[in-house]
C-alpha positions as CSV (number, residue, x, y, z in Angstrom):
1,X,-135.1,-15.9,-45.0
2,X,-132.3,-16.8,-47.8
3,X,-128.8,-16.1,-45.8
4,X,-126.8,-16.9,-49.2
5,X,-125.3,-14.4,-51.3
6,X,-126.7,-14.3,-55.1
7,X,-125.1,-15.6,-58.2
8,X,-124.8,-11.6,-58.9
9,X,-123.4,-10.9,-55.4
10,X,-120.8,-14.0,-55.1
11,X,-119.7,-12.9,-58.7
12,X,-118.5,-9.3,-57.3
13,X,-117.2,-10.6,-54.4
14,X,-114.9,-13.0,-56.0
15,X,-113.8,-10.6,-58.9
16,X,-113.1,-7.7,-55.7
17,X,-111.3,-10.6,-53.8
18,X,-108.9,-11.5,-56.7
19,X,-108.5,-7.7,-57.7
20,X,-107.7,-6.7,-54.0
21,X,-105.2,-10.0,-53.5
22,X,-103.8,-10.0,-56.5
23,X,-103.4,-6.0,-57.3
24,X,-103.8,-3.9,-54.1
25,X,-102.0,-6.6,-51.7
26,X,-98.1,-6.2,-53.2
27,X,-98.6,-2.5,-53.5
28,X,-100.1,-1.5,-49.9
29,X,-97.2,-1.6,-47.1
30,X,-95.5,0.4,-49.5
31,X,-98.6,3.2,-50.5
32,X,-98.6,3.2,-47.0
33,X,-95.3,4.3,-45.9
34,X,-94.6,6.3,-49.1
35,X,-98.1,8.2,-48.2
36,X,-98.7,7.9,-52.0
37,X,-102.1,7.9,-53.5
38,X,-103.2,5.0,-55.6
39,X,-103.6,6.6,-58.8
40,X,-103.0,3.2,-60.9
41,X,-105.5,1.5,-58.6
42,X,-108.2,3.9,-58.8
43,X,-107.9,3.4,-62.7
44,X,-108.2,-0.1,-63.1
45,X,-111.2,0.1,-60.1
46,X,-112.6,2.0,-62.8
47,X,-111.9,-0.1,-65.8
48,X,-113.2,-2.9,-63.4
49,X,-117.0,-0.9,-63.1
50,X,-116.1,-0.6,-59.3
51,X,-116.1,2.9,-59.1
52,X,-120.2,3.4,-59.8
53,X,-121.3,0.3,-58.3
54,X,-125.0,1.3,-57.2
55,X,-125.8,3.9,-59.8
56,X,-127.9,3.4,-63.3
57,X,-125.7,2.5,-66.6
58,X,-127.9,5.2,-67.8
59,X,-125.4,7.6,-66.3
60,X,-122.1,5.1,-66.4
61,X,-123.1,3.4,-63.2
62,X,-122.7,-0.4,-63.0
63,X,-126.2,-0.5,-62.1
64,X,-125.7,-2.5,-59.2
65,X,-127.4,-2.2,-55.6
66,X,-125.8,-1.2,-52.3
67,X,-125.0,-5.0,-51.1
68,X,-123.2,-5.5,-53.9
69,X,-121.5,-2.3,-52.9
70,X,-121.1,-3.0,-49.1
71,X,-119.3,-6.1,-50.6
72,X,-116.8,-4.6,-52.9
73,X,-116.2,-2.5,-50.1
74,X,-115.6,-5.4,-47.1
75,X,-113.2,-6.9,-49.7
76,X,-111.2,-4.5,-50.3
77,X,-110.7,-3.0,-46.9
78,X,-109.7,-6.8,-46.1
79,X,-106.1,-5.8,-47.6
80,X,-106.4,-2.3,-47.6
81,X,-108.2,0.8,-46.2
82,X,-106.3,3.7,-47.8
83,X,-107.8,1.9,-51.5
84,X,-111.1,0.9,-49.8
85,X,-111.9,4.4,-48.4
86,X,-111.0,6.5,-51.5
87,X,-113.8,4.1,-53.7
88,X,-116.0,4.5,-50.5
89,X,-115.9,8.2,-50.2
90,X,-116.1,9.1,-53.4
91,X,-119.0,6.7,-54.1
92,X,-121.2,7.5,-51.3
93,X,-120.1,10.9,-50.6
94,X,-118.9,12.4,-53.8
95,X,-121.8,10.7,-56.3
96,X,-124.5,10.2,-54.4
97,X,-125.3,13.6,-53.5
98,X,-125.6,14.2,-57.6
99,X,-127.3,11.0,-58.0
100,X,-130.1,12.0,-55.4
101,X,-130.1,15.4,-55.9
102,X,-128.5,16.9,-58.9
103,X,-130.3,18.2,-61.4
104,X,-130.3,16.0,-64.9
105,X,-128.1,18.4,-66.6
106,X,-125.6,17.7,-62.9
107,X,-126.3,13.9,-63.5
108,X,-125.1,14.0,-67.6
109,X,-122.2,16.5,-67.0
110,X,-120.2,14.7,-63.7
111,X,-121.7,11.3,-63.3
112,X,-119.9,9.3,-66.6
113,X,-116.5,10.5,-65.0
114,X,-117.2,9.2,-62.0
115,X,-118.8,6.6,-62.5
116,X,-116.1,5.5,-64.6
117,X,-113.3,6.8,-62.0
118,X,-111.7,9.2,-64.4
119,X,-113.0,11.8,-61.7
120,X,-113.1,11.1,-58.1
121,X,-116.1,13.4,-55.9
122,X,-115.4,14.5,-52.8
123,X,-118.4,16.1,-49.8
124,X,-117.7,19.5,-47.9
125,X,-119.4,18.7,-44.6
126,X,-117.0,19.2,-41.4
127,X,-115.8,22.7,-40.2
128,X,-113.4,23.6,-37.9
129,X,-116.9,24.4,-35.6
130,X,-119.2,21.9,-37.4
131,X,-118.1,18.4,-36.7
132,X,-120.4,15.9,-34.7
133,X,-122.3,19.4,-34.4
134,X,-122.7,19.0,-38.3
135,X,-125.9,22.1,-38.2
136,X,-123.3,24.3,-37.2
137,X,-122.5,25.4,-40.4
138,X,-120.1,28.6,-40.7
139,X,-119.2,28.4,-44.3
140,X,-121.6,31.2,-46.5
141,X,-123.0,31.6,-50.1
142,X,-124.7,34.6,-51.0
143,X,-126.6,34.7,-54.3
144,X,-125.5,38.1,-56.6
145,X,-126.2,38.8,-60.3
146,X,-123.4,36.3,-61.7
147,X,-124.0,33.3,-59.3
148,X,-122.9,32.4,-56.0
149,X,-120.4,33.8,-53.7
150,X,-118.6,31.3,-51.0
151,X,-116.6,32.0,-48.2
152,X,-115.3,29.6,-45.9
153,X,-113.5,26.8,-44.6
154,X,-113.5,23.2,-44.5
155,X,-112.0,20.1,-42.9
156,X,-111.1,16.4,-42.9
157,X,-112.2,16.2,-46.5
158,X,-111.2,13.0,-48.7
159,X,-110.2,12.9,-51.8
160,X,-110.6,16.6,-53.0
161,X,-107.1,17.1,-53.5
162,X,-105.4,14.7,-56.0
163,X,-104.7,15.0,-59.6
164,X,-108.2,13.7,-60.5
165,X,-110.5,15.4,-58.1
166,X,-113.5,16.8,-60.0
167,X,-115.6,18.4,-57.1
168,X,-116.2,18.7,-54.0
169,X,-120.3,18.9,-53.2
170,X,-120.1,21.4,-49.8
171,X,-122.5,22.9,-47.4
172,X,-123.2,26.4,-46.8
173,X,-125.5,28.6,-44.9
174,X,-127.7,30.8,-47.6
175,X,-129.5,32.3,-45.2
176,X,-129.6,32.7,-41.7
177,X,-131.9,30.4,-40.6
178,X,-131.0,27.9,-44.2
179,X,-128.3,25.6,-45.2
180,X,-128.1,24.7,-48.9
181,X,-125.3,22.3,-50.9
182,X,-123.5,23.9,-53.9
183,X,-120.9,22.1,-56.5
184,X,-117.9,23.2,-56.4
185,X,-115.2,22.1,-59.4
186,X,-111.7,21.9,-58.9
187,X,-110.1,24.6,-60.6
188,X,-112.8,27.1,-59.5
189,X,-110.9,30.2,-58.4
190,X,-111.2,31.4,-55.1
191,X,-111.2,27.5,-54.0
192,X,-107.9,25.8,-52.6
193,X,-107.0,22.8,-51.3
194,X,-104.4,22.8,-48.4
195,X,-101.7,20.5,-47.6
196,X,-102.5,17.2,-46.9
197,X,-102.6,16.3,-43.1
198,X,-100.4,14.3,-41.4
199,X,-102.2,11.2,-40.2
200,X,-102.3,8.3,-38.0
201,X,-103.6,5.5,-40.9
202,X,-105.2,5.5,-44.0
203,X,-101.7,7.2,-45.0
204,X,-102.3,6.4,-48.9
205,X,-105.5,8.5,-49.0
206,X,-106.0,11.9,-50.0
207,X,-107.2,14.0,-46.7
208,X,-106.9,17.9,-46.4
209,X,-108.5,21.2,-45.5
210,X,-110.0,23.5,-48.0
211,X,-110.9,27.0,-48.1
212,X,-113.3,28.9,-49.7
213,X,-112.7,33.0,-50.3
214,X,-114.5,35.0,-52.7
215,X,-115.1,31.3,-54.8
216,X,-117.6,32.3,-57.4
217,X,-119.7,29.6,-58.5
218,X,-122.9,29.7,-61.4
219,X,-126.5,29.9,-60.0
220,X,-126.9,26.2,-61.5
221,X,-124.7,24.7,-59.3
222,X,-127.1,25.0,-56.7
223,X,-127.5,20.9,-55.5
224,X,-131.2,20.0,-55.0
225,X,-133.8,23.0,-54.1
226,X,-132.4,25.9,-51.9
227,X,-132.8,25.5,-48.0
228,X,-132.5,21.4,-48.1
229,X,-129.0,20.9,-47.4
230,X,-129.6,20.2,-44.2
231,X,-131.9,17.5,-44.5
232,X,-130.1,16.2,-47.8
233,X,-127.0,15.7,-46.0
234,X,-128.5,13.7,-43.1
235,X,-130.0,11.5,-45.7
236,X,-126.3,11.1,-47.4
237,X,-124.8,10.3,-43.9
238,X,-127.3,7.2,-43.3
239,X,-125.9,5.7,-46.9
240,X,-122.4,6.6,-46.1
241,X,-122.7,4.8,-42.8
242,X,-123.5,1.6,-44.5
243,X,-120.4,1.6,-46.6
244,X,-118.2,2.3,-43.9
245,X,-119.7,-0.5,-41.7
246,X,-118.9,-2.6,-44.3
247,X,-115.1,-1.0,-44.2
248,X,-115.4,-2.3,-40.0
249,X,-116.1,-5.7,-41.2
250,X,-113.8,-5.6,-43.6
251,X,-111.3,-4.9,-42.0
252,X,-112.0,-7.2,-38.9
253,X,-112.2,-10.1,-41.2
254,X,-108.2,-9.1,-42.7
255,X,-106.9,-8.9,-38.7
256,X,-108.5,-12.4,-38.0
257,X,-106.9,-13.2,-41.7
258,X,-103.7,-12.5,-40.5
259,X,-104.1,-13.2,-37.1
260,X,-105.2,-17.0,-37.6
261,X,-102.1,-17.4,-40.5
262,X,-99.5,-15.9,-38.3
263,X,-101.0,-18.5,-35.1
264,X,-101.1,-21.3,-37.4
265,X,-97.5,-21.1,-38.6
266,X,-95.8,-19.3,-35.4
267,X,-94.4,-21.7,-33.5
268,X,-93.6,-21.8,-29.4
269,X,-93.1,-24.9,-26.5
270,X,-93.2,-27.1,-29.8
271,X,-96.7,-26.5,-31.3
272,X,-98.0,-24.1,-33.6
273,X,-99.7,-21.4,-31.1
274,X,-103.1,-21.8,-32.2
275,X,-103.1,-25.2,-30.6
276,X,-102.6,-22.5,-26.8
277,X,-106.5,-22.2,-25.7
278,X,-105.4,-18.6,-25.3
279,X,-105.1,-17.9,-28.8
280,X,-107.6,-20.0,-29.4
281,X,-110.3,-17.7,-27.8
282,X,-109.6,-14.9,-29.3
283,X,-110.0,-16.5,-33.1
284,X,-112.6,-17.8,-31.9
285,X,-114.1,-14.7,-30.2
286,X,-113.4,-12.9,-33.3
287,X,-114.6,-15.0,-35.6
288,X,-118.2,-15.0,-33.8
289,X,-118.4,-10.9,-33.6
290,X,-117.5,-10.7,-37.3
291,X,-119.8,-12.9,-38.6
292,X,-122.9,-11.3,-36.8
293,X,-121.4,-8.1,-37.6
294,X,-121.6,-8.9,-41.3
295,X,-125.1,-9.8,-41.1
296,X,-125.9,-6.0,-39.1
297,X,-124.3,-4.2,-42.2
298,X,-126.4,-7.1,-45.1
299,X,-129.4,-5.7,-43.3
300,X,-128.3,-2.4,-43.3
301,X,-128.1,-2.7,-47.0
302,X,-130.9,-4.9,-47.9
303,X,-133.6,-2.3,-46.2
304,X,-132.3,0.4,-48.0
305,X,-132.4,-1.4,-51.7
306,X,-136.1,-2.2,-50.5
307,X,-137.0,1.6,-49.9
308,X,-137.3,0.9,-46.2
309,X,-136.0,3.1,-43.8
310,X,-132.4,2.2,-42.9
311,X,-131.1,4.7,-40.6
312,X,-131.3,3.0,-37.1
313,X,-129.6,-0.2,-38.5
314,X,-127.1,1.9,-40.3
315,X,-126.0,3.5,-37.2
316,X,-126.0,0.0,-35.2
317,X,-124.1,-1.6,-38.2
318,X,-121.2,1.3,-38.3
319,X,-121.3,1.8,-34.2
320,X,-120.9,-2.4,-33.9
321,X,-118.1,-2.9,-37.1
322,X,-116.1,0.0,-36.0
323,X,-115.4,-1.1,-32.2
324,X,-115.1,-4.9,-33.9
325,X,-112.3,-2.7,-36.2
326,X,-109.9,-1.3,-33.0
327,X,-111.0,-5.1,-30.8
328,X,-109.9,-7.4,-33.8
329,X,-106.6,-5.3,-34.8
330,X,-105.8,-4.7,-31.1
331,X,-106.1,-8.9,-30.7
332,X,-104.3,-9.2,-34.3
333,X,-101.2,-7.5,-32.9
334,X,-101.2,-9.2,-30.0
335,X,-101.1,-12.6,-31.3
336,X,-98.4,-11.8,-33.4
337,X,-96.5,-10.3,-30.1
338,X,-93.9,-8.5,-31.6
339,X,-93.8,-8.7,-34.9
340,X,-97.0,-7.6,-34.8
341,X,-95.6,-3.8,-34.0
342,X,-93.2,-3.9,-36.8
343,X,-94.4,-2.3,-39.8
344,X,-93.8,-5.0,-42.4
345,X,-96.4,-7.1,-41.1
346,X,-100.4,-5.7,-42.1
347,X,-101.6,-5.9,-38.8
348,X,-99.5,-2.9,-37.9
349,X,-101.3,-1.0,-40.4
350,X,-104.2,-2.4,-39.7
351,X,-104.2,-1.1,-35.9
352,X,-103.7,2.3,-36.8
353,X,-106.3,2.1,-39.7
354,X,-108.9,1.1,-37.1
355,X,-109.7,3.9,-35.2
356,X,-110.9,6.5,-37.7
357,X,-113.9,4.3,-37.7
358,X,-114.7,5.1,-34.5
359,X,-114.8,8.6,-35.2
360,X,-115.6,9.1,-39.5
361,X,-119.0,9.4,-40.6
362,X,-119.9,10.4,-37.3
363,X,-118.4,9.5,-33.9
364,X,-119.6,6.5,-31.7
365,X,-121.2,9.0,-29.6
366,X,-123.0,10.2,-32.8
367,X,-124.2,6.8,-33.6
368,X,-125.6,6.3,-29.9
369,X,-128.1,9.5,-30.3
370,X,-129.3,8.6,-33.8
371,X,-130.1,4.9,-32.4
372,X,-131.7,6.1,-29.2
373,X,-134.1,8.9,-31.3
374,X,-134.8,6.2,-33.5
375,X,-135.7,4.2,-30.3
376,X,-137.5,6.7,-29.5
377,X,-136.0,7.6,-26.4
């Protein structure tokens, strides 16, 4: 069992460290309290091949696997989670449903702007009645002479609303006893995208409603063979998980960052306070959780690149990184006392980034059923 990283895998790493310190670092407190969305860092993730990392160059993908994904992800949510979750979204919910299950003239059409971030995708999943109930699907698309007909409502999507939002890939009941995925472009009539919400983190992300009334779409944008939304979403939930597992890690690892910095240089009674066994065990706590963490989301990736089944350690990996997420930003905080509740310093946004993970791509409580079915219990 080989525990170090590739030449491949180091390679992205560093170039998503440097691009994340160098480029999304300076620019976050501000995205943040500005709300703004990070048009000129989506472009150069783009430039940079970051924005298709584990689909084929055939379709403008860097042709990468989904380690090398979960680790462009950890690095960037290190600095920042607004940049990390629009890349992660769009990735494993916007082009992966095409990648798995469009159909090759889907694949040519949307994938190169993806791919190369010119477009972002966004997934239609969550109602206002279909949340960790996810079946529950109340949005409907009834097949007519010119195509399909959608009516509905969506919520808590990301990324469907800014200036480069292609599509949005959304569920739908096509029968009464059948749920089926459909395309949806922006621009489409009959589909709008409502105001963004007002949220607790992530503030420099796109996140809004949408609504769906008399939205005419062709036939052809059917996703995948009628009646298998259901069972293709499920399958889009277990990669999703992985990348934002590797978003829990990530931004563990930027608290204890921060954390250990601040200790080191904050001084009280005439010593640095990371000399104070206090602080000493909670660096040290941290430090252990992360690390075995990180190994739980590798895994998570490797089974999946080696077309093993994935979805138990996928749900451990995002229940474990996300309760690691609220722990290490709650500690981070602390041991900066107060400065750690003033908003100049990251670990204020990272406390209030945290949460969402605990919730997102299904809730804790979510995570416990899959792992105990998968248990078999």
């Amino acid at each position: 069992m080989d525990f170090d990283l590739s030449d491949d895998h180091e390679l992205i790493r560093r170039t998503v460290r440097e691009f994340a310190e160098g480029e999304v670092k300076p620019v976050a407190e501000e995205l943040d309290r500005e709300k703004r969305f990070p048009y000129e860092i989506v472009a150069k993730l783009g430039e940079l091949g970051l924005m298709g990392i584990p689909f084929p160059e055939e379709y403008g993908g860097g042709g990468g696997d989904s380690l090398a994904y979960a680790l462009a992800v950890e690095e960037l949510t290190r600095v920042d989670s607004s940049v990390a979750i629009t890349m992660c979204a769009h990735t494993s919910l916007g082009t992966q449903p095409i990648y798995l299950f469009g159909s090759e003239e889907q694949k040519q059409r949307l994938m190169p702007d993806l791919c190369a971030g010119r477009k972002l995708g966004a997934f239609g999943l969550t109602e206002p009645e279909a949340g960790s109930d996810a079946g529950n699907v109340r949005t409907r698309a009834k097949l007519d002479d010119d195509g399909w007909v959608i009516d509905g409502a969506k919520q808590f999507i990301t990324n469907a609303g800014t200036e480069i939002s292609g599509h949005v890939a959304i569920t739908a009941r096509t029968g009464d006893d059948e749920v089926s995925n459909l395309i949806v472009e922006n621009g489409t009539e009959g589909y709008t995208q409502g105001e963004p919400y007002r949220k607790m983190g992530w503030n420099a992300s796109d996140t809004r409603p949408l609504t769906f009334e008399d939205c005419r779409v062709p036939e052809e944008n059917l996703l995948g063979p009628r009646g298998q939304g259901f069972k293709q979403f499920l399958h889009i939930l277990d990669i999703g998980r992985i990348g934002v597992a590797a978003m829990g890690v990530g931004l563990a690892q930027g608290a204890l960052d921060e954390a250990l910095a601040y200790a080191k240089q904050r001084r009280a009674f005439g010593k640095p306070i990371s000399k104070f066994q206090a602080i000493q065990v909670k660096l040290a706590d941290l430090s252990t959780e992360i690390e075995a963490a990180r190994l739980l989301v590798y895994k998570a990736a490797l089974l999946k690149d080696a077309g093993r089944n994935f979805t138990l350690t996928a749900a451990q990996a995002k229940l474990k990184t996300g309760r690691l997420a609220v722990r290490a930003t709650e500690e981070a905080v602390q041991i900066h006392g107060g400065y750690g509740y003033i908003e100049e310093y990251p670990v204020c946004r990272f406390y209030r980034d945290a949460k969402i993970l605990t919730i997102g791509e299904g809730t804790d409580e979510v995570q416990q059923m899959v792992i105990a079915r998968a248990m078999g219990a």
